[in-house]
Each structure stands twice: as structure tokens, then as C-alpha cells.
C-alpha positions in Angstrom: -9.1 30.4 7.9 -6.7 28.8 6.1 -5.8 25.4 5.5 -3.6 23.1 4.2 -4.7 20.2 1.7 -2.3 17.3 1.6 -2.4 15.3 -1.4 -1.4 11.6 -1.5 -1.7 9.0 -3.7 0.1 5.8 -4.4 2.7 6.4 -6.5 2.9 2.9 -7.9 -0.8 2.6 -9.0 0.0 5.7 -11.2 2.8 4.6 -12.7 1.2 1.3 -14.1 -1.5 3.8 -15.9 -1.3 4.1 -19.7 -0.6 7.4 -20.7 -4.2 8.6 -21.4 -5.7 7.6 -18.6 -3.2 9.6 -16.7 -4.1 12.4 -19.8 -7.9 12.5 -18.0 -6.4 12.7 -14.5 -4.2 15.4 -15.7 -7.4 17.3 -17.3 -9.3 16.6 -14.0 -6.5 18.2 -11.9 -6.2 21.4 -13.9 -10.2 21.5 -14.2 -10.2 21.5 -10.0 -7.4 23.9 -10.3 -9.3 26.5 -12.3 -12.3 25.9 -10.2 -10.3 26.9 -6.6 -9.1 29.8 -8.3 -12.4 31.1 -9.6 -13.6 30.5 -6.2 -10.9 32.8 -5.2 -9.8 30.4 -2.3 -6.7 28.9 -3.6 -3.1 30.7 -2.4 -0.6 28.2 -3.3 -0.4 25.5 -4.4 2.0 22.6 -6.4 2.2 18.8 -7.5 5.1 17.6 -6.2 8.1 15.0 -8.1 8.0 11.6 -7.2 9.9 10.3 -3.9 12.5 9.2 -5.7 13.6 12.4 -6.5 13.1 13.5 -2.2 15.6 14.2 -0.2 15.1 13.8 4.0 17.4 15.5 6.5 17.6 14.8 9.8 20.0 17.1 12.0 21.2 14.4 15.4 23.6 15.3 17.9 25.1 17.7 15.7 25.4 15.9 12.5 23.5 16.0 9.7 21.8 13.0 8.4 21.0 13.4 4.5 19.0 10.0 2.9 17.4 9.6 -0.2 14.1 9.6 0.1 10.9 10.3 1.7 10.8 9.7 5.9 8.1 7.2 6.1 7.5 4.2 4.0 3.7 4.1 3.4 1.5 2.8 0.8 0.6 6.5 -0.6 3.0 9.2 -1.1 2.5 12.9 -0.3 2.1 13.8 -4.1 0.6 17.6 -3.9 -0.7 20.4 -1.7 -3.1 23.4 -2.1 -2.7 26.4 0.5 -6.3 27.6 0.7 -8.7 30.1 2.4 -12.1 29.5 3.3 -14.6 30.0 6.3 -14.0 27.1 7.8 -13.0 23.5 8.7 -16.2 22.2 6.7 -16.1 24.5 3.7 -12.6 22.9 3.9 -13.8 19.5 4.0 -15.8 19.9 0.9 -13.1 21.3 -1.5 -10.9 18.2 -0.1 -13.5 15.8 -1.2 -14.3 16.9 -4.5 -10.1 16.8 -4.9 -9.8 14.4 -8.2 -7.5 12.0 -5.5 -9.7 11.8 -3.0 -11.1 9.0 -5.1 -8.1 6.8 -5.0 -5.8 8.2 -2.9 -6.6 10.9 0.4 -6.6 14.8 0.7 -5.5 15.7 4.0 -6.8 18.7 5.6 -4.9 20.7 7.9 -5.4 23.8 9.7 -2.5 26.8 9.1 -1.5 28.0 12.4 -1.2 31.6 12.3 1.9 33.3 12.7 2.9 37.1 11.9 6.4 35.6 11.5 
């Protein structure tokens, strides 16, 4: 099955880190990186720019809404996502928790719904 692993974090607490702290989170992210793909689970996969560089569009009664910005205003910010394949919902669950930001932020795991398109 596949799933999806949502990546958030708060964006503010990352921002007030010196630069080589964030160096070692960096280093940790590529590490878990390398380890999904030699696991040969990982299909895609990207950190994402901050929310001030987002962009949400809503389309309403025929007009199209454009604000800067993410949707919600929450205390962590979808940062990241990994696209992976595994057996499972709890082979899912363990990749999510050994994510580097599941230890100050959340990994989100959702299911893929399949479609042939």
C-alpha cells in the first residue's frame, strides 16, 4: 500500500535555530532520506518552502479567490511529504516515527487512495 507522510513542524521554532543546529537537522533528514531509499520504499518525496512563500486558491461562485498564504492558521506548518510503499498501515507507522520531526513537530500518515486515473 501506499501512503502518504505529512510533515509538519513549526516554522517559527526553526527559524530561531542557530545555523548549526539546523546543520544536524539537515544531516538527520538526508540520513532518513538515504535510509527510505535503501529500503526501497520511498517514491517521492520533497521539503517544501516556507508558508510565506504559499499561495491558496479557492474557486467561489465562479471567482477565483487567490491569498497569500497557507489555508489554516495552526501552530505547525505542513513543511514536507514522503510518498511511500510498504505492507501496511503499521510498517507505515514505524517509518513515520523514526521521521527526524516526529520529535518536535508530527508526521502524518495517510493512506493513497488508489486510482488508475
Amino acid at each position: 500500500m501506499r501512503y502518504a507522510l505529512l510533515i509538519n513542524k513549526d516554522e517559527a521554532a526553526w527559524a530561531k535555530l542557530d545555523d548549526a543546529c539546523r546543520a544536524k537537522w539537515l544531516e538527520r533528514y538526508a540520513a532518513y532520506g538515504q535510509k527510505m531509499m535503501a529500503a526501497g520504499i520511498l517514491r517521492s518525496g520533497a521539503m517544501l518552502e516556507h508558508t510565506d512563500a504559499a499561495t491558496t486558491v479557492r474557486q467561489r461562485d465562479g471567482k477565483r479567490l487567490v491569498t497569500d498564504g497557507p489555508f489554516a492558521e495552526t501552530t505547525e506548518q505542513l513543511a514536507g511529504f514522503a510518498l511511500i510503499e510498504v505492507a501496511n498501515l503499521d510498517e507505515a507507522l514505524r517509518w513515520a516515527a523514526g521521521h527526524p520531526d516526529a520529535e518536535w513537530g508530527s508526521v502524518e500518515v495517510r493512506p493513497i487512495v488508489p486510482w488508475d486515473g
